[in-house]
C-alpha positions as CSV (number, residue, x, y, z in Angstrom):
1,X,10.5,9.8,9.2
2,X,7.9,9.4,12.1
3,X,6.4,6.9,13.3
4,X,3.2,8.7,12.9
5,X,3.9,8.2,9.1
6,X,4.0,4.2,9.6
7,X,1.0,4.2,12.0
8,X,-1.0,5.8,8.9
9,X,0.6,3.9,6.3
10,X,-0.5,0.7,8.6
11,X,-4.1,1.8,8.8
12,X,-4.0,2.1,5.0
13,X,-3.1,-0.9,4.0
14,X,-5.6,-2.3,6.3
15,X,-8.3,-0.8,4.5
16,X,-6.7,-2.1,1.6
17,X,-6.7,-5.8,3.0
18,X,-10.3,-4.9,4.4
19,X,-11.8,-4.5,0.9
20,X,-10.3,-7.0,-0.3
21,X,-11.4,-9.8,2.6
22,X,-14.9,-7.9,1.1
23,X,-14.3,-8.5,-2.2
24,X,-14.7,-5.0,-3.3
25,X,-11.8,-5.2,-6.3
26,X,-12.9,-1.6,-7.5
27,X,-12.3,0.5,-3.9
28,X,-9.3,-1.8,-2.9
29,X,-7.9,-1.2,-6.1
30,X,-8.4,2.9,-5.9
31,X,-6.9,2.9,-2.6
32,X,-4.2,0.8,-3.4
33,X,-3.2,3.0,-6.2
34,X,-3.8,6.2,-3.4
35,X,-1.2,4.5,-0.7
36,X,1.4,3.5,-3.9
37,X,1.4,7.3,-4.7
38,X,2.0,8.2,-1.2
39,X,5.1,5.5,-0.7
40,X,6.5,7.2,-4.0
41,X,6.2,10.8,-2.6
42,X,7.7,9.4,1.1
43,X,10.6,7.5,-1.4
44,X,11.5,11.1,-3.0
45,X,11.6,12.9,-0.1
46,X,14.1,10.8,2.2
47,X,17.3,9.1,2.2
48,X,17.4,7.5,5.4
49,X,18.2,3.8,4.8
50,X,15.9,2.6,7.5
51,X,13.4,4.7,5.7
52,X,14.1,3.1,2.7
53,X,14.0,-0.1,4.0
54,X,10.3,0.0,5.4
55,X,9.4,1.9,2.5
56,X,10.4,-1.0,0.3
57,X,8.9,-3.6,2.3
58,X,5.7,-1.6,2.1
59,X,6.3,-1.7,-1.5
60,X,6.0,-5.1,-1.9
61,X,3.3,-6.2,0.2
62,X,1.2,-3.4,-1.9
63,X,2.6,-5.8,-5.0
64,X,1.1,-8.7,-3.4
65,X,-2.2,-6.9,-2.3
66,X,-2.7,-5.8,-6.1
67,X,-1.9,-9.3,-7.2
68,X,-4.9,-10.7,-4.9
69,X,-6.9,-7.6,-6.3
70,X,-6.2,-9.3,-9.6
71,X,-7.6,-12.6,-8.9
72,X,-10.1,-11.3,-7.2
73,X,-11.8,-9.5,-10.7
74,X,-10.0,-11.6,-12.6
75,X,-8.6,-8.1,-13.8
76,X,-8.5,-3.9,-13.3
């Protein structure tokens, strides 16, 4: 997978941290949703274990993010 790949996902999750540091729930939450589908298409189409590996840490920092979502609106 390229690096190209990574640099986007980055600049996603940023946006995602970005709404949230604004405390816009609704938009962080749609985008989160948005870069979850696009680490689950990424997961499907490789089986490089490095691949894997940053996948899954992306994985859990979007799992964090949505938490913060959460108590942000108090719920989704």
């Amino acid at each position: 997978m390229g690096e190209d790949k990574y640099t986007a996902l980055k600049a996603e999750v940023q946006e995602i941290i970005d709404l949230i540091a604004a405390k816009n729930a609704k938009d962080a939450n749609n985008k989160l949703v948005d870069v979850s589908e696009l680490l689950d298409e990424m997961l499907d189409t490789t089986d490089e274990d490095e691949d894997l590996i940053e996948i899954s840490k992306y994985q859990v920092l979007l799992n964090q993010l949505y938490q913060k979502i959460v108590t942000l609106n108090g719920h989704v």
